[in-house]
Structures are given as structure tokens and as C-alpha cells.
KOLMARKE-469867 format. One line per field, with one value per residue: x, y, z of N, C-alpha, C, O, CB in turn; chain; residue number from 1. Coordinates in nm, 2 decimals, always signed. Glycine has a CB too. Layout:
REM residues N
neast	(X / ...)
nnorth	(Y / ...)
nup	(Z / ...)
caeast	(X / ...)
canorth	(Y / ...)
caup	(Z / ...)
ceast	(X / ...)
cnorth	(Y / ...)
cup	(Z / ...)
oeast	(X / ...)
onorth	(Y / ...)
oup	(Z / ...)
cbeast	(X / ...)
cbnorth	(Y / ...)
cbup	(Z / ...)
mipa	(A / ...)
fikol	(NUM / ...)
REM end
This chain:
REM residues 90
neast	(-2.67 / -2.48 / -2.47 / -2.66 / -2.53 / -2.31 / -2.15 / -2.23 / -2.02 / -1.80 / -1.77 / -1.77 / -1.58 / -1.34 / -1.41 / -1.28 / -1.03 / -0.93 / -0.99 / -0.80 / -0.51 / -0.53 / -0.48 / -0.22 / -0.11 / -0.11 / +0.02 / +0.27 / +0.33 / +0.34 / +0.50 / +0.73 / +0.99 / +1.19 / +1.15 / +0.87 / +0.75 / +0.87 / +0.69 / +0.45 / +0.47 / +0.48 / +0.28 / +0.08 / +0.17 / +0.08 / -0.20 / -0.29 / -0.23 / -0.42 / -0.62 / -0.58 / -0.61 / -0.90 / -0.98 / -0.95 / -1.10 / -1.33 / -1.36 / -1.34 / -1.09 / -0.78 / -0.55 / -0.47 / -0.43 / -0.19 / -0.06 / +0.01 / +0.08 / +0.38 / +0.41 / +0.40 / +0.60 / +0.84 / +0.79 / +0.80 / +1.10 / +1.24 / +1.13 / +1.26 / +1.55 / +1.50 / +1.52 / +1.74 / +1.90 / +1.84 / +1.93 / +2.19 / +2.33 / +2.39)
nnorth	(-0.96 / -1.10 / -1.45 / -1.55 / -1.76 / -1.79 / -1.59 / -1.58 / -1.79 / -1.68 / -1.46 / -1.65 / -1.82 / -1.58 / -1.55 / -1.81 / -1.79 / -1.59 / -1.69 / -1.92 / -1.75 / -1.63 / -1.82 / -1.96 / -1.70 / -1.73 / -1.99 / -1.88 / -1.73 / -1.89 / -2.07 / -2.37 / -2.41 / -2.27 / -2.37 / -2.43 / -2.17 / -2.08 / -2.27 / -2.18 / -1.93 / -1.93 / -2.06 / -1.84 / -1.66 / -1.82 / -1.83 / -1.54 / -1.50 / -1.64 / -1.51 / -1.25 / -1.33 / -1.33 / -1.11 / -0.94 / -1.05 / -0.99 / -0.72 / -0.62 / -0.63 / -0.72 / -0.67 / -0.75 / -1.03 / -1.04 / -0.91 / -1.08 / -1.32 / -1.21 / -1.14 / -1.45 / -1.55 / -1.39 / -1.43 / -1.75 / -1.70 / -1.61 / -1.77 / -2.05 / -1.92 / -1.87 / -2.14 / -2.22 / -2.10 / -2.17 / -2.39 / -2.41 / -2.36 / -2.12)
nup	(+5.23 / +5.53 / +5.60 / +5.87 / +6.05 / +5.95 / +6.05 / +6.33 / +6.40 / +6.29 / +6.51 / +6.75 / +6.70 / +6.69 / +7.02 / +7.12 / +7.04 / +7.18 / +7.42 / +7.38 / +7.32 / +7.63 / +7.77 / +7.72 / +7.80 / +8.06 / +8.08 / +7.98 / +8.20 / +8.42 / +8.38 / +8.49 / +8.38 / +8.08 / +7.88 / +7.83 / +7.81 / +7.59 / +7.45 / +7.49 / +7.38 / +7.14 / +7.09 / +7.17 / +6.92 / +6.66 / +6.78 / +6.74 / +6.45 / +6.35 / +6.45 / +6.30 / +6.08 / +6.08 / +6.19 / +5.94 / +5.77 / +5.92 / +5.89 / +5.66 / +5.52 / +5.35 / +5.38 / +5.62 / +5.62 / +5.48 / +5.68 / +5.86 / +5.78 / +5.74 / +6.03 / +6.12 / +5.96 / +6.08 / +6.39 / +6.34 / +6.29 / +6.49 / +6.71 / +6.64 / +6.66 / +6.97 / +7.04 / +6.97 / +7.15 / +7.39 / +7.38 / +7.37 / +7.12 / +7.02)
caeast	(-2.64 / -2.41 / -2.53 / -2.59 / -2.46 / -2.14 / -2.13 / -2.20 / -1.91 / -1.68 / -1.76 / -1.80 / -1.39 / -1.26 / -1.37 / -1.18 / -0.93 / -0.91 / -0.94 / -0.64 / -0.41 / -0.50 / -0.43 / -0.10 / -0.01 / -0.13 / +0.14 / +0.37 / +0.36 / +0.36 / +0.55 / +0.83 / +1.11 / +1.22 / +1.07 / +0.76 / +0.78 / +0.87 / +0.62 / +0.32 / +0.51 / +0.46 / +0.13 / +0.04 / +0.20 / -0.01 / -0.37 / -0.29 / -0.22 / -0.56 / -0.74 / -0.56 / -0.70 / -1.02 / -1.04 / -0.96 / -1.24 / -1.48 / -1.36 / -1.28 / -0.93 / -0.75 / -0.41 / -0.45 / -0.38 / -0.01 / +0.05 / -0.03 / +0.19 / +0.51 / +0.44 / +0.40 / +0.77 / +0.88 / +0.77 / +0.88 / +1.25 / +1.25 / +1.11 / +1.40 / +1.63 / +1.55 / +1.53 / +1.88 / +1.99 / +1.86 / +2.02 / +2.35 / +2.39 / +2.43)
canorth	(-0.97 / -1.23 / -1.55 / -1.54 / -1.88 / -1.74 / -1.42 / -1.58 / -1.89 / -1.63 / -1.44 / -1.74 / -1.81 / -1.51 / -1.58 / -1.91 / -1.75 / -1.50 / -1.78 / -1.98 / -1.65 / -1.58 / -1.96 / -1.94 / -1.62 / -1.82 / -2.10 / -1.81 / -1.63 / -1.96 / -2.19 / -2.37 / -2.40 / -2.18 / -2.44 / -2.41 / -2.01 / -2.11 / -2.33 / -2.07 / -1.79 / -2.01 / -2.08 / -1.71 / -1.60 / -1.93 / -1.75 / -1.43 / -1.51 / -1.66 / -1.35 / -1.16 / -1.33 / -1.34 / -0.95 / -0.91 / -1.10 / -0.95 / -0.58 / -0.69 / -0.55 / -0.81 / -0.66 / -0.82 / -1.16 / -1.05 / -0.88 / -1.24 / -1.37 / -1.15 / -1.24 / -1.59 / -1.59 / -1.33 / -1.57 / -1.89 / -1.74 / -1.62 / -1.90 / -2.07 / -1.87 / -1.87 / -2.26 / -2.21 / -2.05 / -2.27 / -2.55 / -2.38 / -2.36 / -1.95)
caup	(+5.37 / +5.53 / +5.63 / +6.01 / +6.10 / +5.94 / +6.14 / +6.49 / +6.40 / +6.28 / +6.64 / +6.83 / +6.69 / +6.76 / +7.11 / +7.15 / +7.04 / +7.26 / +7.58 / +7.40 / +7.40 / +7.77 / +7.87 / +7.69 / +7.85 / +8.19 / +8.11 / +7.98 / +8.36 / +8.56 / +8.36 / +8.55 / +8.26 / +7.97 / +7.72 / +7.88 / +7.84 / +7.41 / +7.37 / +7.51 / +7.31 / +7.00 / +7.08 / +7.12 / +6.78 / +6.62 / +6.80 / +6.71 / +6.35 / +6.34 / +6.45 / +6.22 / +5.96 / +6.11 / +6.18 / +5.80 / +5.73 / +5.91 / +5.83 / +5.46 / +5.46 / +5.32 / +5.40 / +5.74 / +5.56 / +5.43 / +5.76 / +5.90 / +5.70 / +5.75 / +6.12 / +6.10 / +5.97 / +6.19 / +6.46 / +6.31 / +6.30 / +6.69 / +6.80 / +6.64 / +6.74 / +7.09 / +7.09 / +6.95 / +7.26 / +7.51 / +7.35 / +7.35 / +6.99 / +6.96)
ceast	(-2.58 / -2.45 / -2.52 / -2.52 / -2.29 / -2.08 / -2.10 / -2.08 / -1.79 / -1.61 / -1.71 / -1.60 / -1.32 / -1.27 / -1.33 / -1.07 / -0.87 / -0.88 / -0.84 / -0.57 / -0.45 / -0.49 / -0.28 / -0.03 / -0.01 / +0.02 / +0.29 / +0.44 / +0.43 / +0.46 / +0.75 / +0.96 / +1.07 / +1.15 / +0.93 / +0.71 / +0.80 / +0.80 / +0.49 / +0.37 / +0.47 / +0.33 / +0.05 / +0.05 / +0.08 / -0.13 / -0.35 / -0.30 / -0.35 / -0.65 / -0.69 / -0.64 / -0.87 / -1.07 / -1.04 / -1.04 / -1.36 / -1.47 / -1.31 / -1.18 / -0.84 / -0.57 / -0.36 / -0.41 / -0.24 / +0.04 / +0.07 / +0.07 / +0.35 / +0.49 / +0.43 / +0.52 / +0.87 / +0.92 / +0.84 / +1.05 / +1.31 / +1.23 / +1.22 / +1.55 / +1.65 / +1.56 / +1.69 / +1.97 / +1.94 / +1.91 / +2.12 / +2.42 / +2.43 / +2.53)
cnorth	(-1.11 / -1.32 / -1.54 / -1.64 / -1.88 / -1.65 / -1.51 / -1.71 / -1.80 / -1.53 / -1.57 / -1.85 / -1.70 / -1.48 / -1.69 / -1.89 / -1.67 / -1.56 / -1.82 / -1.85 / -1.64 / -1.73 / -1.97 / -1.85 / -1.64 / -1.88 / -1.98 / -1.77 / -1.77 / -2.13 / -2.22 / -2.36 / -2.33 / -2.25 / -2.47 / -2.26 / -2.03 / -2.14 / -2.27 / -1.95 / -1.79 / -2.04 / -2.00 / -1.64 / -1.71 / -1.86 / -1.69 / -1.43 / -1.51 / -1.56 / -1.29 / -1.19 / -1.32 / -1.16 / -0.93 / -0.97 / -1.03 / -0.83 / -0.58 / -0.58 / -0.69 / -0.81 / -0.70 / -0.97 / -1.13 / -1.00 / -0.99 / -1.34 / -1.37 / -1.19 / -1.34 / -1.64 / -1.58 / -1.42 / -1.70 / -1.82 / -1.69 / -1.70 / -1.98 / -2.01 / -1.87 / -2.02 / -2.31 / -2.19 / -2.18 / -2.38 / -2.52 / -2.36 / -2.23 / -1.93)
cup	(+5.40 / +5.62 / +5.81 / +6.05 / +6.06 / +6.04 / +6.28 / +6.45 / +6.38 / +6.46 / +6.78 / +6.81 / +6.78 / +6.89 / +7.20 / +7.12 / +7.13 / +7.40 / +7.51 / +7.46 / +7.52 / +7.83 / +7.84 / +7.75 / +7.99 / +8.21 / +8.09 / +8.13 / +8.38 / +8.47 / +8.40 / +8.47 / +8.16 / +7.87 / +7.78 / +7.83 / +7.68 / +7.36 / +7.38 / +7.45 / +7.17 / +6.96 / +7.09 / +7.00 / +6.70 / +6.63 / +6.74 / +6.53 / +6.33 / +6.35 / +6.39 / +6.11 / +6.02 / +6.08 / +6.01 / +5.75 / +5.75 / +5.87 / +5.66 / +5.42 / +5.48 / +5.34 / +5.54 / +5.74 / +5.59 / +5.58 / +5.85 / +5.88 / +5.68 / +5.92 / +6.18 / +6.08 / +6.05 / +6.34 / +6.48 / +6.35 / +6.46 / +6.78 / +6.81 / +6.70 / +6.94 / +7.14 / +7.09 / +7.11 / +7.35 / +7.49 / +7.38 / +7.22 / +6.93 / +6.99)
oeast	(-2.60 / -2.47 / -2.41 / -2.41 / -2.19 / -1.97 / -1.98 / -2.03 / -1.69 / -1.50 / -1.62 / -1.54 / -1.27 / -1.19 / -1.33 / -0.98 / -0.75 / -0.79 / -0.74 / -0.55 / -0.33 / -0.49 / -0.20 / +0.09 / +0.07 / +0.10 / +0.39 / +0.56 / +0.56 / +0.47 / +0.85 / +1.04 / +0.95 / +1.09 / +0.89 / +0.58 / +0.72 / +0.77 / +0.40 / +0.31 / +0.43 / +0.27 / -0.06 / -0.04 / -0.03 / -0.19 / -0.37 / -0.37 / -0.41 / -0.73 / -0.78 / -0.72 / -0.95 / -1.14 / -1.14 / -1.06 / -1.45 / -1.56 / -1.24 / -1.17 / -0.82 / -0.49 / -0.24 / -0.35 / -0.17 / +0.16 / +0.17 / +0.13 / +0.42 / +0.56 / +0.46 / +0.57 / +0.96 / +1.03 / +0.91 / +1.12 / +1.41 / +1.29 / +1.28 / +1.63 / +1.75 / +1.61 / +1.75 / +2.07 / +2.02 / +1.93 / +2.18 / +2.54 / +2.48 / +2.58)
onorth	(-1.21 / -1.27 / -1.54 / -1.60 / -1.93 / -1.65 / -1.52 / -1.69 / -1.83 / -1.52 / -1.55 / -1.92 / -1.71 / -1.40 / -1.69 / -1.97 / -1.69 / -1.53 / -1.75 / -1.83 / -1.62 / -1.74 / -1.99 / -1.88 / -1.58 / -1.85 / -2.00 / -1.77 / -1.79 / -2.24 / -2.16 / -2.29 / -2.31 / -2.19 / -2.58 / -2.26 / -1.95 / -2.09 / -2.30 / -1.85 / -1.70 / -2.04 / -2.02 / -1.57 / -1.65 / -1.82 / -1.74 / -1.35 / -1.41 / -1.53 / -1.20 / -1.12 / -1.29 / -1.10 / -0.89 / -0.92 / -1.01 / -0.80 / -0.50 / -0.50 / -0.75 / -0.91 / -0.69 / -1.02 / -1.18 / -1.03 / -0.98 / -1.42 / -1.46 / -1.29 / -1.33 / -1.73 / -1.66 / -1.47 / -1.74 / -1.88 / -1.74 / -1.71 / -2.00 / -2.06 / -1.87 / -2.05 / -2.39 / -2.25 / -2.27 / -2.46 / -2.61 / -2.34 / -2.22 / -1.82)
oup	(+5.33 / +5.74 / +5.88 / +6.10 / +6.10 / +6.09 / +6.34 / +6.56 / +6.45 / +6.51 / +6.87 / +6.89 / +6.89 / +6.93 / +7.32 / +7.17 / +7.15 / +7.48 / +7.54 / +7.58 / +7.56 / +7.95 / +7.94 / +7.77 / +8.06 / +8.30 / +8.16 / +8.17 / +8.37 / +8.51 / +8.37 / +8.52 / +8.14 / +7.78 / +7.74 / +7.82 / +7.63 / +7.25 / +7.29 / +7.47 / +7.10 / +6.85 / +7.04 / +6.97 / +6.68 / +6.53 / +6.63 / +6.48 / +6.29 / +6.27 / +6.38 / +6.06 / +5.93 / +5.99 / +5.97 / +5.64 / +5.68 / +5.80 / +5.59 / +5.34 / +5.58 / +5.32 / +5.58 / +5.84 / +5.68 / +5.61 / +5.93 / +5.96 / +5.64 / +5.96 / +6.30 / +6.15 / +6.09 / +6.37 / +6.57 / +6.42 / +6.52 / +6.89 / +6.92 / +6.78 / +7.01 / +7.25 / +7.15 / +7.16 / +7.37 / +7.58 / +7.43 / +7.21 / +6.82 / +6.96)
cbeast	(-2.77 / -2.27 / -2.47 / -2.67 / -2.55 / -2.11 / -2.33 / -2.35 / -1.92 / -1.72 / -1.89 / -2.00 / -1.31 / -1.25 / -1.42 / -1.19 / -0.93 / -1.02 / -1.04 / -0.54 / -0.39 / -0.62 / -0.52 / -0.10 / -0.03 / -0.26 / +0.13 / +0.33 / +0.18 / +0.13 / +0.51 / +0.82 / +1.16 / +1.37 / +1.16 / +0.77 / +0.94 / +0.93 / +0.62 / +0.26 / +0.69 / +0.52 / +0.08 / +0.08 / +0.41 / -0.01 / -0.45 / -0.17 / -0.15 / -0.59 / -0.76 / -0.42 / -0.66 / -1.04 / -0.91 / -0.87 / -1.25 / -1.56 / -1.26 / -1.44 / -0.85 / -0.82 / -0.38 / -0.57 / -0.42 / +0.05 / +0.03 / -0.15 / +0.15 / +0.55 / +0.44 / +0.33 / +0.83 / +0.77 / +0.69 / +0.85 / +1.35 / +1.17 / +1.00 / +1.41 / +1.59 / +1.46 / +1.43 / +1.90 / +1.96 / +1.75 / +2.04 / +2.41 / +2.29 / +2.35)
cbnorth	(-0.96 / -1.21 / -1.67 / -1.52 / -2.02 / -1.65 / -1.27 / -1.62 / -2.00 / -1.52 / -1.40 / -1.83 / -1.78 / -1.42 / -1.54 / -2.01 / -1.72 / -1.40 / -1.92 / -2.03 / -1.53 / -1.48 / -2.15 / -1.92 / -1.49 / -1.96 / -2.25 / -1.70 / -1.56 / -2.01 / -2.19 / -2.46 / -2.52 / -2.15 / -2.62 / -2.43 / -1.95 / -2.20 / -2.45 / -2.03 / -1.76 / -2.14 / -2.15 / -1.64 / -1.63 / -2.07 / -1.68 / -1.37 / -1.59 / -1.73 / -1.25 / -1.15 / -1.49 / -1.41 / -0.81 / -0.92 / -1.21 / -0.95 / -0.49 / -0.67 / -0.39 / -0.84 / -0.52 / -0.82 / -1.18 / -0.90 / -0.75 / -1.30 / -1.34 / -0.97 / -1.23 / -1.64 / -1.53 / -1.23 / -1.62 / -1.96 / -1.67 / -1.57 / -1.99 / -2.06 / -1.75 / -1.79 / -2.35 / -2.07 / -1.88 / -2.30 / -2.63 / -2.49 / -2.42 / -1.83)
cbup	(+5.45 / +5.54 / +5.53 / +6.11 / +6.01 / +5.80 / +6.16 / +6.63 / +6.29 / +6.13 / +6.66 / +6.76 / +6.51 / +6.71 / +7.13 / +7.11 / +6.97 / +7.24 / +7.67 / +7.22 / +7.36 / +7.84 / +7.83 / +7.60 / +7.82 / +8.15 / +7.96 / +7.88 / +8.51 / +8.66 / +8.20 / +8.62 / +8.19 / +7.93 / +7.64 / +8.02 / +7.96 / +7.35 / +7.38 / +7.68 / +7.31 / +6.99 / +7.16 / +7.19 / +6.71 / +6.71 / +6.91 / +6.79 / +6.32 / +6.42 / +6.57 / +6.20 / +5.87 / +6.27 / +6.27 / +5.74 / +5.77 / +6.01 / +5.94 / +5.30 / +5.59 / +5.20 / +5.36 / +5.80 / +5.39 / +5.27 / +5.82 / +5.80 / +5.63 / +5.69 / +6.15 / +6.01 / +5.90 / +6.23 / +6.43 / +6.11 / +6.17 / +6.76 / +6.76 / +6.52 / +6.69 / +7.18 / +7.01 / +6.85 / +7.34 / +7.56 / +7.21 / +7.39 / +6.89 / +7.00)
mipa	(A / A / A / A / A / A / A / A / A / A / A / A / A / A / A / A / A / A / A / A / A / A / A / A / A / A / A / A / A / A / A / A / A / A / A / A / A / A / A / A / A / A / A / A / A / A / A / A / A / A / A / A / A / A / A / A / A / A / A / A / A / A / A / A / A / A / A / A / A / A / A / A / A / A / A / A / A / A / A / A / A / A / A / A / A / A / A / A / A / A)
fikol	(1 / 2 / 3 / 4 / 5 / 6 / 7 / 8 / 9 / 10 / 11 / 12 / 13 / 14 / 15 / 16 / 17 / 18 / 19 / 20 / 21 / 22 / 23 / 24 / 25 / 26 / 27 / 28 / 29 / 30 / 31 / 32 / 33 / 34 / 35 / 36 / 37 / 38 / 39 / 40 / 41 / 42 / 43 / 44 / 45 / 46 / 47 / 48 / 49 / 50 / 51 / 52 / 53 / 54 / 55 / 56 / 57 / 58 / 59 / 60 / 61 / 62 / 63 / 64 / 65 / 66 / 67 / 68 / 69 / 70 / 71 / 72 / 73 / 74 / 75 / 76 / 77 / 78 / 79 / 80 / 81 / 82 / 83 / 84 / 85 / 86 / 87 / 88 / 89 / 90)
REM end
């Protein structure tokens, strides 16, 4: 059996996680500039990652990792991309 002090910390994450993403998607709604609107888009992909690995932890499917991982990149090159645009560089 798995240690409780693990169990409720692994819980007791995936609900700080869950407040970041909804403060993020807070700043996403009400934020006055576009790079305001990037940097809570970035900061939602970032949570979300996190709980991915988490859920694969606690349901011990480990293929929640890799898919973690493909969108972590995913991410990274959108984010880029749209910082691209707002600079003017596309």
C-alpha cells in the first residue's frame, strides 16, 4: 500500500494545480495586451503538463509521461511562434 503522506501531497498538487490553470485562464480572459494573453497561455501548457504527469502517476500509465512530453514541445514551438508574430517577425 502507498504511503499516505504521498497520496494526499500527490492530491493536495493536483489541486494547486488546478487553482494555477484557472488564475491563468483569469489573466488569459482579462488580460489587457496580447503578451499578457502569451504569457498565461504558457503558463497553462506549463500546469497542464504537470498534471499530466501527475495523473500518470497516480493511474500508473506511464504513457501520460511521453504524451507530456510531445506537448511540452508542441507548446514550446506555438508559443514561439506566436511571439514571432507579435513582434513582427512572420
Amino acid at each position: 500500500m502507498e504511503n499516505i503522506v504521498v497520496q494526499y501531497s500527490v492530491y493536495t498538487a493536483l489541486v494547486l494545480i488546478g487553482i494555477g490553470i484557472i488564475l491563468a485562464f483569469i489573466r488569459f480572459m482579462k488580460g489587457p495586451e496580447a503578451s499578457d494573453r502569451v504569457v498565461a497561455t504558457d503558463t497553462m501548457s506549463v500546469t497542464i503538463i504537470g498534471g499530466l504527469i501527475l495523473f500518470g502517476y497516480i493511474f500508473q500509465r506511464f504513457i501520460y509521461v511521453d504524451v507530456s512530453l510531445i506537448y511540452a514541445a508542441l507548446g514550446f514551438l506555438g508559443i514561439v511562434v506566436i511571439a514571432r508574430y507579435l513582434e513582427g517577425g512572420v
